[in-house]
LOLOMI-518452 format. One record per residue (C-alpha): residue in three letters; x, y, z. Coordinates in steps of 0.1 Angstrom, whole numbers, plus 5000, padded with zeros to 4 digits. Layout:
% LOLOMI-518452
ALAXYZ
...
% end
This chain:
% LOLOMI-518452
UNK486342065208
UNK485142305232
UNK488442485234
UNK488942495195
UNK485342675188
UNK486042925219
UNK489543005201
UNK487243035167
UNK485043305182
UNK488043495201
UNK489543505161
UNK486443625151
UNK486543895177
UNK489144015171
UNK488944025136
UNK485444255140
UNK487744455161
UNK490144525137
UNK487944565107
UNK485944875129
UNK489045015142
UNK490745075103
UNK486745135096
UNK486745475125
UNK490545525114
UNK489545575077
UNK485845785087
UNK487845985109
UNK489046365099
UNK492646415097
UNK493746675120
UNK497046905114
UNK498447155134
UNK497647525137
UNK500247705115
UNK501848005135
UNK502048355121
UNK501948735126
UNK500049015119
UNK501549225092
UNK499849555079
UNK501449815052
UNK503450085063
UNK503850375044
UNK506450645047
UNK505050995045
UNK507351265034
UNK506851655018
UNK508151704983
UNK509652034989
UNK512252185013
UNK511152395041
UNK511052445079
UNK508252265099
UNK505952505110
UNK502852295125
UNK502451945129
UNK498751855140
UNK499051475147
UNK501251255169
UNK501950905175
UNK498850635180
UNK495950855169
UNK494150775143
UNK493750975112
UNK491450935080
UNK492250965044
UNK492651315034
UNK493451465064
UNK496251715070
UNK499451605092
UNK501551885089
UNK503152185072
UNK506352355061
UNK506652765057
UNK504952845029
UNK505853205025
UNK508353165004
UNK506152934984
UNK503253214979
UNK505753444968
UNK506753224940
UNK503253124928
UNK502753484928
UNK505353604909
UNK504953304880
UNK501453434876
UNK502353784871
UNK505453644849
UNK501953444829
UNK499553704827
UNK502453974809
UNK503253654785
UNK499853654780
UNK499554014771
UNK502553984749
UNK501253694728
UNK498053834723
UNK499554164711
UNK501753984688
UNK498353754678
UNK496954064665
UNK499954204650
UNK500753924628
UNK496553934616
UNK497154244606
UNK500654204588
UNK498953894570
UNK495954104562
UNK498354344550
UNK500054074532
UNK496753984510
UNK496454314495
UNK499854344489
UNK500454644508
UNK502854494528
UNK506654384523
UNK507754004528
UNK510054124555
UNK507454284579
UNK505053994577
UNK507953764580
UNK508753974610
UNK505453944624
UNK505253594619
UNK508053524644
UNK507653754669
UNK504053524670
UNK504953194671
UNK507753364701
UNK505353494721
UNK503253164718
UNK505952954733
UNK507153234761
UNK503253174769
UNK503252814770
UNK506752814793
UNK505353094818
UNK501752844821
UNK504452544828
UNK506452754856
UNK503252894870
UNK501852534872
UNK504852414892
UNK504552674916
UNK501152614923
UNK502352214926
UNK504952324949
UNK502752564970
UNK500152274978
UNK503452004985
UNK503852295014
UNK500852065034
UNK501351685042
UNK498151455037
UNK497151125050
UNK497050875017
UNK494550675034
UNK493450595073
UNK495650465096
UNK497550505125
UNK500850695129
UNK503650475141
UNK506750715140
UNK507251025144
UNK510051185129
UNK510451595126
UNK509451835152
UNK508652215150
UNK511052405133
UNK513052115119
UNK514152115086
UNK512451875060
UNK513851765025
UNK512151604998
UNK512151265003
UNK513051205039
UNK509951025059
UNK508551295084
UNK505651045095
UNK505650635092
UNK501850535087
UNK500550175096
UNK497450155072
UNK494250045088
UNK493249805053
UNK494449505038
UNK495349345074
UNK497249065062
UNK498848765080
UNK502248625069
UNK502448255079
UNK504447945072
UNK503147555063
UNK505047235062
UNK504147025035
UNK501646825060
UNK499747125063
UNK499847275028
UNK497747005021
UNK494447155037
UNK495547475018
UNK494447644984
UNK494547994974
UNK491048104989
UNK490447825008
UNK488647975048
UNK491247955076
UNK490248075115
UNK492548305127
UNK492748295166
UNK494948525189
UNK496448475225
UNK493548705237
UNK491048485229
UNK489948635198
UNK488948485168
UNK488748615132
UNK487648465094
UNK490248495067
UNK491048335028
UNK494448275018
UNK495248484992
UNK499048364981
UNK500748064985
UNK504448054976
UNK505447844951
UNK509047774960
UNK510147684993
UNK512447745020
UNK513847695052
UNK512247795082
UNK512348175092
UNK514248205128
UNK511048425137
UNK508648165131
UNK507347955160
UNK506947585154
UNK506247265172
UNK508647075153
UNK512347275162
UNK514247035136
UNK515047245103
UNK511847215082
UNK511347315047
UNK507947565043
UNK505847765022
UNK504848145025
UNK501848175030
UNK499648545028
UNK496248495044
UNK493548855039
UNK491848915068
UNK488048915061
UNK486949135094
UNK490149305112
UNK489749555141
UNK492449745158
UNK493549415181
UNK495149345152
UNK498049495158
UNK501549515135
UNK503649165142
UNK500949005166
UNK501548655165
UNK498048465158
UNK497448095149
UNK495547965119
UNK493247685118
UNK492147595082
UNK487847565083
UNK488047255063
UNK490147025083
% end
């Protein structure tokens, strides 16, 4: 008897045992792990419009430069001596319409009274309506000189930090060919990859912690979630090494600094798991 009630309360036990174990399981938060990623900022290539021969180049690689400011310049002599020569080229159209403005008033003056033939007014007319559009084509040219004459200095877009470097004094610059590669300072962005585990935990906008080997530590919101997936990238870091399939992922950094540095791998920890 005494045996059968000792093996009732070891049931018991146990049971209790189970039922607070699936209990803690259930109360417990489910954990995932980190999702690896990199550091990616825009780069934007930085080229002059116009040909010409580099004549000063004020910034080099790693410094940091602001919106606005100047990088470098081409020879603009021969630039000057266009925009000068299209203004002289407007101001003598300008001369020439106005006198054939007047002329044709008077020739339609003329015309009222009918002191005037059909053939002078006629005349008139078209020298007028000439003279308007040589005045309207030299405004156009001289405009495109002055374009050209300011294309003859290179600006910053916005701050950053110049990667590359690529023309030297004297070199000769094309339109089009990069002469600086700028790494923007803003968005800092972070290109990641999650399994379907760890998508759960994600939404567009949802908080993630974004840590780096250094020890640092940063607050970011996913702003893009892919919505078709893929195999994972050979330059993506994951515990699992068995082909996975995974989802882009673009999380906007909420407070970068300059640690943050083009393809730094981080890890990401969404707040809410």
């Amino acid at each position: 008897m005494k045996r059968w009630v000792h093996h009732s309360y070891l049931k018991v036990a146990i049971a209790l045992v189970c039922v607070v174990v699936f209990i803690l399981y259930i109360m417990t938060p489910k954990t995932i792990d980190s999702i690896s990623g990199y550091v990616e900022r825009r780069e934007v290539p930085l080229s002059f419009l116009v040909t010409g021969r580099v004549d000063e180049i004020f910034v080099d690689e790693g410094q940091t430069v602001t919106g606005g400011q100047i990088l470098a310049t081409v020879e603009p002599t021969l630039y000057i001596d266009r925009c000068q020569q299209m203004r002289a080229n407007y101001e003598l159209a300008q001369s020439q319409y106005e006198y054939a403005l007047k002329e044709f008033n008077r020739q339609a003056l003329l015309s009222q009274t009918q002191t005037n033939s059909q053939q002078n007014y006629d005349q008139a007319l078209a020298q007028y309506h000439q003279a308007q559009a040589s005045l309207l084509a030299a405004e156009s040219v001289w405009s495109q000189s002055e374009y050209e004459l300011k294309q003859t200095q290179l600006y910053a877009p916005n701050s950053g930090v110049p990667t590359r470097r690529l023309a030297e004094l004297g070199s000769v610059c094309s339109p089009g060919v990069p002469v600086f590669t700028l790494c923007l300072d803003a968005p800092v962005w972070i290109r990641a990859y999650a399994t379907l585990k760890q998508l759960d935990a994600l939404a567009p906008g949802s908080l993630v912690e974004i840590s780096t080997d250094m020890g640092r530590k940063y607050t970011g919101s996913v702003g893009y979630i892919s919505p078709q997936a893929e195999f994972t990238p050979k330059t993506v870091q994951t515990n699992d090494l068995r082909p996975l399939l995974v989802y882009r992922l673009r999380i906007v950094v909420s407070n970068p600094d300059s640690a943050l540095r083009q393809g730094l791998p981080v890890q990401i920890t969404p707040k809410n798991v």
